[in-house]
N, C-alpha and C positions, 0 to 999 in steps of 0.2 A: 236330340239332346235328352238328358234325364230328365224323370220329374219328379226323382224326390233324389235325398240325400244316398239312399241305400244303392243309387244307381252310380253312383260315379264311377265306381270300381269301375264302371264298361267304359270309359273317358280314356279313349286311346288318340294320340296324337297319327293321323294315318301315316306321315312321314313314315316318322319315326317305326311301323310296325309295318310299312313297306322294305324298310332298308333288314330291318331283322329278317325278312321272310326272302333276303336274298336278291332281292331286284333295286334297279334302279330308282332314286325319286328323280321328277326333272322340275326346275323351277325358271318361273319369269321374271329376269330382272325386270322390276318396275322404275321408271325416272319418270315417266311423263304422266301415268294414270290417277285423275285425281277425284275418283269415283269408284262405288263397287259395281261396279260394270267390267272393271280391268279382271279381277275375280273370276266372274263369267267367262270372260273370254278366256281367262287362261285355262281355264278346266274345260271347256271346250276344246281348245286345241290341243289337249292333250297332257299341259303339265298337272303336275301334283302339288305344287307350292308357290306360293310367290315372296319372292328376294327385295320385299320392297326398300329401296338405295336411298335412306336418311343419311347420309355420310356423302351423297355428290347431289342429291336433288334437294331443290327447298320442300320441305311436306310438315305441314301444322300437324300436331298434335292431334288434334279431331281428325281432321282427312287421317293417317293412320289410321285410327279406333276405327273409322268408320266403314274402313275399308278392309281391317281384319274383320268386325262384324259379315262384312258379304262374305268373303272368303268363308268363314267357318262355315255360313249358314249353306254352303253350293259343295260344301267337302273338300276344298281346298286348306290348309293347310299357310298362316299368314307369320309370316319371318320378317323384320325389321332388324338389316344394316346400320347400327349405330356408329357414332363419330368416333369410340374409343372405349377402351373397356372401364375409362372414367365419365362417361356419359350420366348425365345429372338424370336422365326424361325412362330411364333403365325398367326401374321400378313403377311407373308409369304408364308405360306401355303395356307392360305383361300385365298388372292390375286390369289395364282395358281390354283385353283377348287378344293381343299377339302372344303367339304358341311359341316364337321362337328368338331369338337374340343370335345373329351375325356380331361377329367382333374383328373388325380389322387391325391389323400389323401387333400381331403378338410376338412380341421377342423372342420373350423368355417364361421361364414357367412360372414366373413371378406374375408376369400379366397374363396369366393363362387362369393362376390362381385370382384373383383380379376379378375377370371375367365371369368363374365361378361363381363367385362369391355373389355378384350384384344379381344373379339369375335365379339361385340356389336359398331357399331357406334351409336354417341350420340342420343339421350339424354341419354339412356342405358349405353354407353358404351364411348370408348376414341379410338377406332381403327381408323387408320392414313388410307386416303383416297389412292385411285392409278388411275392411268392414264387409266387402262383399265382393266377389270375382266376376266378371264377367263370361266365363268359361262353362258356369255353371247357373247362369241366365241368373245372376244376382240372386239366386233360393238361400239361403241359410243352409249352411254347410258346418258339420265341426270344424272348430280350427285345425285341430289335428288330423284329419280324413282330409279336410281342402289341404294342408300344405303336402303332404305323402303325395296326393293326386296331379298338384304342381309338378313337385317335382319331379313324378313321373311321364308326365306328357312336356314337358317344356325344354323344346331342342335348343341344345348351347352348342354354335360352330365357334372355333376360331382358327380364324388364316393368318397362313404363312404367305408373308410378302417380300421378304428380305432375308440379304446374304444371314443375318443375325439369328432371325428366326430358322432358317436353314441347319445353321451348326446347333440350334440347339434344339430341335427337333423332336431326339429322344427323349428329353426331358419338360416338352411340353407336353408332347401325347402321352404321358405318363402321367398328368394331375388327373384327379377323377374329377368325374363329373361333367365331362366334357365327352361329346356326343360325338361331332363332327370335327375334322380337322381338313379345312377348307385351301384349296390352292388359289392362293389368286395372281394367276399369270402374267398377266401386263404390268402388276407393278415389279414382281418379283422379274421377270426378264429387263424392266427399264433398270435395278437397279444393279442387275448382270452387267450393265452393259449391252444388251445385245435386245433392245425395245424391239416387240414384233416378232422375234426370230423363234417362233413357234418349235422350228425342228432344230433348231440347237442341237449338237450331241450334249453341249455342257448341261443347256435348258432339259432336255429328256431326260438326263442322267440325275437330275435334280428334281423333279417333279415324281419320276418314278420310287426316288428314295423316300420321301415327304407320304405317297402312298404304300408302299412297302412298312414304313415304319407307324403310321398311321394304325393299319391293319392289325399288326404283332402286335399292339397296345390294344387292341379292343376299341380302338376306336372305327367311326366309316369315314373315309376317304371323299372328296369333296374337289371340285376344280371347277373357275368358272374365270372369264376370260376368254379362252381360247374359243372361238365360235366354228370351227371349221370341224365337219361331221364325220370325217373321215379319222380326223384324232381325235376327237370326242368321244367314237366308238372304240377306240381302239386304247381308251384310258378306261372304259366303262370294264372291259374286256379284263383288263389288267386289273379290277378291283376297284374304281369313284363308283359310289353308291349316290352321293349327291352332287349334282349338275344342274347350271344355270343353263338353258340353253340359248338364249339370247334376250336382249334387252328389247323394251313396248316399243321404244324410238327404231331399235334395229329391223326388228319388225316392220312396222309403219315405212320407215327408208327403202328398206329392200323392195316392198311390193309395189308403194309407190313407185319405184324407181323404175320397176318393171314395166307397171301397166304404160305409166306414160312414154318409158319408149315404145312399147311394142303400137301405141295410136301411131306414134312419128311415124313408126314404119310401116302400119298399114296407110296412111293418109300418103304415101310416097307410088305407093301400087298405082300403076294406069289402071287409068276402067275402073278406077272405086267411087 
């Protein structure tokens, strides 16, 4: 971190200057991690971010903070899923060093501006000023140099989950200020009709326009959901610069599920 005020200028969000430089970020949905240990692991294994899910898991206010705090200090990169892009806790979060604001079920560019707004100090945006930032290890900052700096490092996604958000597409990825334009497939398939159905033609034909139009707006492309490697890569291929690659629980599931059958099946061998 800096240590005076003249350093901030070097305050780069790494997402954010990995997706400019052309590559992927990958991020861990967090539900279950309620420690900055989750942090660790997930820069360990490899991701760049974490998708921590205040919108389906219960997570105190502190737990957050406290666990953006590990994340930043390991070079991970901490994002907080809110319940809507009228979430009261908005201003809050980011004040305590979460670097980034997920927005779920954005319609219209009405909620897209919305979304902005709570993330964004002015002229962008409306977010209420604070005495001291946590990004910048509480030092005394100008006001003027900390908000520029804000709003420079502070990734704003918002997903498309619905038929609604679909048609209006072009008109969302066209607010500014808006970084990412996120897929989120399980809801937007449940509300196709077609929950699950990953390879859709209609599903494909719909995900790929969402990124396509993404792109020509100058925004990065974003999808998370679908956990299977083979279309993950083959959307990353096609231009998602940001990717969930699975959830702490999916994780934990999977391997468990592994180890303890592969004991059943050794403890089944003669002669063991």
């Amino acid at each position: 971190m800096p240590q005076d005020s003249n350093d901030t200028a070097a305050l780069v969000n790494p997402v954010l200057e990995r997706m400019r430089g052309g590559d992927v970020a990958l991020g861990m949905l967090v539900r279950l991690g309620r420690s900055g240990d989750i942090a660790a692991i997930a820069k360990s294994s490899g991701h760049d971010f974490l998708f921590l899910d205040a919108q389906h898991a219960i997570f105190s206010l502190e737990t957050l903070a406290h666990i953006a705090l590990a994340a930043r200090g390991c070079g991970m990169a901490p994002f907080v899923r809110v319940r809507s892009c009228d979430d009261p806790n908005i201003s809050l979060l980011l004040d305590s060093g979460v670097t980034g604001i997920v927005f779920p079920d954005i319609n219209t560019a009405e909620d897209a501006r919305k979304a902005v707004s709570a993330v964004r100090f002015p002229p962008l945006g409306k977010r209420s000023v604070s005495g001291g930032y946590a990004l910048f290890d509480f030092r005394p900052v100008p006001l003027g140099e900390a908000m520029t700096v804000l709003n420079r490092t502070t990734l704003v996604a918002c997903m498309i989950e619905t038929r609604e958000g679909l048609r209006n597409i072009e008109e969302i990825a066209a607010v500014d200020g808006i970084d990412v334009i996120h897929i989120g497939c399980n809801d937007l398939l449940l509300e196709m009709g077609k929950p699950g159905a990953f390879d859709d033609p209609e599903a494909v034909r719909a995900i790929s326009r969402i990124i396509e139009v993404a792109i020509a707006k100058g925004k990065f492309a974003g999808l998370g959901g679908d956990r299977d490697v083979v279309r993950q890569a083959r959307f990353i291929r096609q231009g998602v610069r940001f990717m969930t690659t699975h959830s702490d629980i999916g994780f934990l599931m999977a391997e468990a599920s592994r180890r303890t059958a592969e004991l059943r099946k050794a403890l089944t061998k003669t002669g063991d």
